[in-house]
Each structure stands twice: as structure tokens, then as C-alpha cells.
C-alpha positions in Angstrom: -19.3 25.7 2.1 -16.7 27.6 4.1 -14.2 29.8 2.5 -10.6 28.7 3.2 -7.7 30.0 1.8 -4.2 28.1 0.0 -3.8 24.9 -1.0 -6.1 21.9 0.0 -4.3 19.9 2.7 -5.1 16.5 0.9 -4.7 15.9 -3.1 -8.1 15.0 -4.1 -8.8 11.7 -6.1 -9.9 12.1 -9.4 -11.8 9.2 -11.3 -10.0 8.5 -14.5 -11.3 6.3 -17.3 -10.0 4.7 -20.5 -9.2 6.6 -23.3 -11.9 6.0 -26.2 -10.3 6.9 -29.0 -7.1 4.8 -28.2 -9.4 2.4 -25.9 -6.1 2.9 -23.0 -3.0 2.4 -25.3 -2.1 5.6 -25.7 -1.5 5.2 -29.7 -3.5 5.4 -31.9 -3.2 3.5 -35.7 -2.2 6.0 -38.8 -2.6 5.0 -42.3 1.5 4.1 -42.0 2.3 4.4 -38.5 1.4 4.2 -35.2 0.8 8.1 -33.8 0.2 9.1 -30.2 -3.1 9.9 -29.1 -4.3 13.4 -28.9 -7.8 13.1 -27.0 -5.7 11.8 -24.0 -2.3 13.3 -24.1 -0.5 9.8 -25.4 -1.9 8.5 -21.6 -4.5 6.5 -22.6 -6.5 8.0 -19.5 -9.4 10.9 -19.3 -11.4 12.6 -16.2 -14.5 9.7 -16.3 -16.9 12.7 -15.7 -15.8 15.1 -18.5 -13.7 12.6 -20.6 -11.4 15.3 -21.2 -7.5 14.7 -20.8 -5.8 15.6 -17.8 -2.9 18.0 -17.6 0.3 16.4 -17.5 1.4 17.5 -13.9 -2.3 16.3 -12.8 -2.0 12.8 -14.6 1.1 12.2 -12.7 0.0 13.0 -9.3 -3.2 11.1 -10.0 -1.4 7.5 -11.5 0.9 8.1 -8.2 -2.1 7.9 -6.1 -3.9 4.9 -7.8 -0.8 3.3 -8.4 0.3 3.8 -4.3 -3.5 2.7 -3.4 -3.1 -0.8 -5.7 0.5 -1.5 -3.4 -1.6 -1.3 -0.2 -3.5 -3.6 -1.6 -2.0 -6.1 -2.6 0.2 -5.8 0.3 -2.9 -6.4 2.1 -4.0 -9.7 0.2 0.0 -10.9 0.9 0.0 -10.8 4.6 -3.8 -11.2 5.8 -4.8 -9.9 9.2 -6.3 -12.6 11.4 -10.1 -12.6 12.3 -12.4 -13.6 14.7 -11.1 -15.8 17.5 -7.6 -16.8 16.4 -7.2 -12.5 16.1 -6.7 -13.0 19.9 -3.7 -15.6 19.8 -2.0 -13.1 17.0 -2.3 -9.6 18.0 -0.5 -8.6 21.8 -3.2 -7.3 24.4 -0.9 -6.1 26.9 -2.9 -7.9 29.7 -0.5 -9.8 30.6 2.5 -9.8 33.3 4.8 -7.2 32.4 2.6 -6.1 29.1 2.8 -9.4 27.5 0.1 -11.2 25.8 -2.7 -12.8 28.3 -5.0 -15.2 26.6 -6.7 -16.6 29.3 -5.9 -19.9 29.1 
């Protein structure tokens, strides 16, 4: 492994997993109330490897990351990219006169 120096240049992912104790909710049941969760930080997420909770700085940037990697997506399943022949009629070749389209038809 080579030896760099400063801050990593991408934030790495880090697999998260539901809480067990408060099985994701973040709260757990008292004898009167309802109390927030220790094991997790009142999340409701741990590290999947370790299962231990995530520092509060940590847990934000990693929810950010899950949470911008769910909007891409269902952005994706919203507008569908065309395949296989028909991908030819959709996306612009520049073949054509002047850069336009050319299909050959």
C-alpha cells in the first residue's frame, strides 16, 4: 500500500445496518416512555461489520451519500435511457450535415 499524506480525495462508503436493539427506529420502549436508543446514537443505524454506532459527523456524511445515491436512482427508473436499436433514433451521432443526427435512412 503506498503512503500518501492528508485527506482521502473521495469520502469512502461505509456499509451501515439496522440498529438491533431498536431494530431501525431509533427508540427504544421504557417501562413508561419511549427513550432514545443508546447502541445507535437515537439513529437507528450501526457500521454492518462492527455493529458499533457511528459518530455523529460520520452518520451524516454517510446518510448524505446513500441518500444522494437512492435520487440517482430513481431519477434513473423516471427517465429510462433507450437500448438497443431505437438508442440510435434517440441519442445525436453527429454524422450528419452540419453535426446533426444521420440515421441512415
Amino acid at each position: 500500500m503506498k503512503k500518501r499524506y492528508g485527506p482521502a480525495f473521495r469520502k469512502e462508503t461505509i456499509e451501515l445496518a439496522r440498529c438491533p436493539a431498536c431494530k431501525g427506529k431509533a427508540v427504544i420502549q421504557g417501562v413508561f416512555h419511549r427513550m432514545a436508543c443508546v447502541q445507535c446514537n437515537a439513529s437507528g443505524w450501526v457500521a454492518a461489520g462492527t455493529g458499533e454506532a457511528l459518530p455523529v459527523e460520520e452518520l451524516v456524511t454517510q446518510l448524505s451519500l446513500r441518500l444522494q445515491a437512492a435520487q440517482r436512482h430513481i431519477n434513473e427508473l423516471k427517465h429510462p435511457r433507450a437500448a438497443g436499436p431505437e438508442a440510435l433514433y434517440q441519442e445525436s451521432n453527429r454524422l450528419g450535415a452540419g453535426g446533426t443526427n444521420y440515421t441512415g435512412d
